[in-house]
N, C-alpha and C positions, 0 to 999 in steps of 0.2 A: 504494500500500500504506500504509494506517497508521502512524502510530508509534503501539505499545504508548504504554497512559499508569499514571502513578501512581493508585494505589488510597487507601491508607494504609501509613503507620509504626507499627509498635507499639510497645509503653512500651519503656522501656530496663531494664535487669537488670544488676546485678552482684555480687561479693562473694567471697570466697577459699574457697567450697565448691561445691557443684552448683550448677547455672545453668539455670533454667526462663525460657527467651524464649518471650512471651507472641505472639498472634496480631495482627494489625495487622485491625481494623474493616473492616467490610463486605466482605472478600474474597469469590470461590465457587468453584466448582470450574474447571480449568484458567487460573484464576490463577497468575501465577508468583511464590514464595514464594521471599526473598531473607537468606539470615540472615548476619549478619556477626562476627564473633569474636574478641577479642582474647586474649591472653593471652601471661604469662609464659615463652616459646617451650617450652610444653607443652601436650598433646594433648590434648582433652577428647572422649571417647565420648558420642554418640548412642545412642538406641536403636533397632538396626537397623530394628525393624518400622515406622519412619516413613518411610524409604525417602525421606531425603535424600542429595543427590548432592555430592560437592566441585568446584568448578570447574576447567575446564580451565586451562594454569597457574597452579597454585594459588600463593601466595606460601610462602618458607620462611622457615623459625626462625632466629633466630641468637640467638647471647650465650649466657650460663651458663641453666639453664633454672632457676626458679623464684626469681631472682637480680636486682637493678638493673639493666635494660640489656638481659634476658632480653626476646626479642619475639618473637611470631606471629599473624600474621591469617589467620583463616580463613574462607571463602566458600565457601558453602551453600547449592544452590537441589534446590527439587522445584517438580512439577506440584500444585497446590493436589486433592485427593479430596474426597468428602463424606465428613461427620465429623473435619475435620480438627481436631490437637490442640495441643497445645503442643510445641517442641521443648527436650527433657531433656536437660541435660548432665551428666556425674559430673562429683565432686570432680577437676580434673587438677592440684590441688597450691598454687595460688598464687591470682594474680589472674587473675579472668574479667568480662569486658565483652561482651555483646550488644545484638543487637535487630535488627529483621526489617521486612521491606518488602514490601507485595504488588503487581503487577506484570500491568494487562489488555491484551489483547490481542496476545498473544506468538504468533507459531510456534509449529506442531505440532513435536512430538518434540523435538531436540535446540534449542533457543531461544537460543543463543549463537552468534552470527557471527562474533565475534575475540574475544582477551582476551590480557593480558601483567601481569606483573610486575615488582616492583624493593625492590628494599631501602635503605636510608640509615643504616648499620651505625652511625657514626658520629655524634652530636648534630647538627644540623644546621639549618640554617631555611625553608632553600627546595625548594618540594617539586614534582616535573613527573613526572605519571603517562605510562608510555611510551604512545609513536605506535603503534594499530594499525589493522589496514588495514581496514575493511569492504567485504563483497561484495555485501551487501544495502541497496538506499536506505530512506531514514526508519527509522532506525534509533533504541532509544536509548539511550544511555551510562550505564554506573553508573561510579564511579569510588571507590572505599572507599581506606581507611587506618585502621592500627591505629600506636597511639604510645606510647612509654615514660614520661611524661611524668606523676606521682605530684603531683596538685593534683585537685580538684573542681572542674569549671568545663565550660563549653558554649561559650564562646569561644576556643579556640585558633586556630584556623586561618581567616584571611584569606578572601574570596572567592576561588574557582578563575573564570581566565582562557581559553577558548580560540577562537581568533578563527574558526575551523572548526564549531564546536557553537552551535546555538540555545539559548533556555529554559535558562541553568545554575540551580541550583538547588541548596541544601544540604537536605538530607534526615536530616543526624542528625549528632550534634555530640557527644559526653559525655565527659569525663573523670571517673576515681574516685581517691580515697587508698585505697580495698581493696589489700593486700595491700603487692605491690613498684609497685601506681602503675600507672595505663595510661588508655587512650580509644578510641576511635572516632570516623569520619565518612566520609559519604560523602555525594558529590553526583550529582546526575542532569545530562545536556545529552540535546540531537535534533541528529540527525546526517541531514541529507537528500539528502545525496550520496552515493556509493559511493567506496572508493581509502584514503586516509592522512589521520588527525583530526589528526594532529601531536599537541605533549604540551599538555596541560594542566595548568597552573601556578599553583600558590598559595604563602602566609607562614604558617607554623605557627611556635607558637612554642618553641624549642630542643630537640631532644630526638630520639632514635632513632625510627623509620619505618617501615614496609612499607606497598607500594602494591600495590593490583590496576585494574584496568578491563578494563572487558567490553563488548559491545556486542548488544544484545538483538532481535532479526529481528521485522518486524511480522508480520501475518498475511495474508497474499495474500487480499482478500474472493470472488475468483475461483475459488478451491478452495474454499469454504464449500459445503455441499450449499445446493442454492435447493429450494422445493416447486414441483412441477409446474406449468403455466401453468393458471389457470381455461378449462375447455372452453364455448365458448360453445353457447347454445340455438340450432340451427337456423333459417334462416328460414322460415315459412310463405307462399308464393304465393297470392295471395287471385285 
């Protein structure tokens, strides 16, 4: 079975009012479309008609909301449609950090094989996204983070570590001064065995945290419909 591979990242967005994360390059349809979200542990609405999904164990909020300290990440995937458009966020108050990842050769229907969370409530530096278990081999890992951490900058966080995952990979890095301060990042690995990735670990630099990681099912080419075999021409007996 495949592992899914990377398509594109799209630009990055932010700023203390509505938040339009823009599309990542050469997607198409049944792409998986991955958007990631930070914010001041307050809630930003979508617009239902795009019919994105939150992931299973989502991460949660903590701190005063719109406040120093205030955190939440959010993770968001849909199945890529024709026509597809930007994802709208309202104003939820404070500071908002996006941006989005397109994602080929996924699983039908539900595209997630495992996934977990964690929080680092307190300032901190060392950062290890929890173990979870995969049922499907060649697999690939997204692993996000949203941070409290009030500086402009694309360098925070250290390479991630896991002696289990192939190919790591940083996939998106940004911190803003909007608002109370915040960032994103996430990295990718390939996972080609099935059971426990263990954590993976990296150095970020001081500051409150939320972790997710997920693990993405390739696509069985076994189930693909095939076209029929070419029927050959009969022989003629001379």
């Amino acid at each position: 079975m495949p592992i899914p591979t990377i398509v594109a990242v799209g630009a990055i967005t932010s700023g203390t009012g509505a938040l339009t994360i823009a599309l990542p390059t050469g997607w198409i349809r049944n792409d998986i479309l991955i958007a990631i979200i930070a914010t001041a542990n307050q809630n930003p609405s979508p617009n239902p008609a795009t019919n994105w999904n939150i992931v299973s164990n989502p991460p949660t909020g903590f701190g005063s909301a719109g406040l120093s300290g205030g955190l939440k990440l959010h993770v968001w995937w849909k199945r890529a449609e024709v026509g597809e458009g930007t994802l709208a966020f309202a104003d939820s108050g404070d500071m908002q950090i996006g941006r989005m990842i397109a994602i080929r050769g996924c699983r039908g229907g539900d595209p997630w094989d495992a996934s977990g969370t964690s929080n680092t409530t307190s300032a901190g530096t060392a950062v290890s996204w929890p173990d979870i278990t995969t049922l499907t081999a060649n697999s690939l890992i997204i692993g996000a983070l949203g941070g409290d951490r009030d500086v402009a900058s694309t360098a925070d966080m250290s390479a991630v570590t896991n002696t289990n995952l192939a190919s790591i990979t940083d996939r998106m890095e940004n911190w803003v001064l909007a608002g109370t301060g915040g960032g994103i990042y996430m990295f990718t690995g390939t996972n080609a065995a099935t059971g426990a990735i263990g954590a993976s670990t990296g150095t970020i630099t001081s500051q409150v945290f939320s972790l997710w990681i997920g693990a993405l099912a390739g696509n069985d080419p076994s189930l693909l419909p095939h076209a029929p075999p070419a029927q050959m021409a009969p022989l003629l007996c001379m």
